[in-house]
C-alpha positions in Angstrom: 89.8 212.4 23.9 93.2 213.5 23.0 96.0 210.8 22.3 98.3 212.3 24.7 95.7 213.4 27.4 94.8 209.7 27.5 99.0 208.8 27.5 99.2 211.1 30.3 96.3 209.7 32.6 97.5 205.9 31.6 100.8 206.9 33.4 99.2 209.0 36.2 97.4 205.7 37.3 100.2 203.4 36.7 101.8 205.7 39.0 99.1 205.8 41.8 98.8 202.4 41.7 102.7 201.6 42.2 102.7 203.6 45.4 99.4 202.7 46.6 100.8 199.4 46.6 103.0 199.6 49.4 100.4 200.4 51.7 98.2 197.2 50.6 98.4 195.2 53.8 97.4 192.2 52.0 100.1 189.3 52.4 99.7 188.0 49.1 100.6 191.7 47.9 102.6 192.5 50.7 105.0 189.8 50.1 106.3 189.9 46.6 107.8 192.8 44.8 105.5 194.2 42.5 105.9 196.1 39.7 103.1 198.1 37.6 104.6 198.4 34.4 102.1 200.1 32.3 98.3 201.0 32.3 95.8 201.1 29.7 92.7 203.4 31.1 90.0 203.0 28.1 88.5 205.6 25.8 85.5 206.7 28.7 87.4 206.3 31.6 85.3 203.7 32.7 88.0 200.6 33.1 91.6 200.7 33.3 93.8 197.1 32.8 97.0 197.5 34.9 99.7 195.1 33.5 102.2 193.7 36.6 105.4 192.2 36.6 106.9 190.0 39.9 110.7 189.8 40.6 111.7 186.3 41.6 107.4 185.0 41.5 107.3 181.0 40.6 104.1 180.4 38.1 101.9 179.1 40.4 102.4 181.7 42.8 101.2 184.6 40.1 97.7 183.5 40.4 97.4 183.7 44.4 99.4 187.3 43.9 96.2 188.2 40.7 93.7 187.2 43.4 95.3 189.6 46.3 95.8 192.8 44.3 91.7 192.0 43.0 91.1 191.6 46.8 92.9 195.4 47.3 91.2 196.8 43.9 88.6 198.8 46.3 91.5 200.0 48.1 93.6 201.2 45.1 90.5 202.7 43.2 89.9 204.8 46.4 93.3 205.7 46.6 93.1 206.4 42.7 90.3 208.7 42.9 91.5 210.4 46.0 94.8 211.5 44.3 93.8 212.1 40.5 90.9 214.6 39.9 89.0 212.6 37.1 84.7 212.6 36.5 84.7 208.9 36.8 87.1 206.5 38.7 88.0 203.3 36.7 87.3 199.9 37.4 90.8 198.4 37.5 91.8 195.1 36.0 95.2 193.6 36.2 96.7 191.1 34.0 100.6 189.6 34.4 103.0 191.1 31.9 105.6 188.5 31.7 107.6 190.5 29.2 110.8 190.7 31.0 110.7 186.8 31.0 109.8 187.0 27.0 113.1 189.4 26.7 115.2 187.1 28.8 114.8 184.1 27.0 115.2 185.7 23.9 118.2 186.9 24.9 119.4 183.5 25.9 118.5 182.1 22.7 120.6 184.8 20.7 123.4 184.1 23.4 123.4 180.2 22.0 123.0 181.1 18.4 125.6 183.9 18.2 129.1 182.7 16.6 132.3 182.6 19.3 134.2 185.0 18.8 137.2 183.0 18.3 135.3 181.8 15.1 134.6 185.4 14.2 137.7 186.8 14.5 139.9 183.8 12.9 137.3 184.5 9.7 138.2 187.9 9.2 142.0 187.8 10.1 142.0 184.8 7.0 140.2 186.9 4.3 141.5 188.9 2.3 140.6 192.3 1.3 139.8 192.0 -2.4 140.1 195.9 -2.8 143.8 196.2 -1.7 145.7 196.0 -4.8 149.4 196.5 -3.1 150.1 192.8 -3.0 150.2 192.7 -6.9 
């Protein structure tokens, strides 16, 4: 299959998925804010891993939230197949994508490591520019 057939169906379902969501009357689902934010449907169609991120989730809650959207999966595979015309529907995994997390505490760790800019700016106002020759 194509690269970009398969790019294109990957976002299709992580689509699907985000708005079958909302309908999930699960309160473990219901609840939190979810947000799909990619999908990786494999080579034969067969499975598709859905990676989720949660706005404001504590740890421990992640894996109650895991267990309701496996407890909806039969709800948004039939939604899935009812909305995109595929041979096969996948089976659909999820898996937590804490990468927003990752980014925000790598941010904070440049934050601390980054020079003030009081430093910065005394540094430059004391060197001088050893290409200027009008002082001689």
């Amino acid at each position: 299959m194509p690269k970009y057939r398969r790019a294109r169906i990957n976002d299709e379902v992580a689509r699907v998925i985000s708005e079958a969501l909302r309908d999930v009357k699960d309160p473990r689902v219901r609840n939190e804010m979810i947000t799909v934010t990619s999908c990786d449907v494999s080579g034969d169609l067969k499975f598709a891993k859905v990676y989720f991120s949660v706005y404001g989730a504590k740890p421990e809650n992640i894996k109650e939230i895991k267990k309701g959207l496996y407890s909806a999966a039969g709800f948004l595979r039939r939604t899935l197949a009812e909305t995109i015309n595929l041979r096969i529907t996948p089976e659909l995994t999820f898996e937590y994508d804490n990468a927003m997390e990752r980014g925000a505490n790598i941010a904070e760790l440049l934050k601390k490591a980054a020079i003030p800019e009081e430093l910065e700016t005394e540094s430059f106002e004391d060197s001088s520019d050893p290409l200027d020759d009008s002082e001689e």
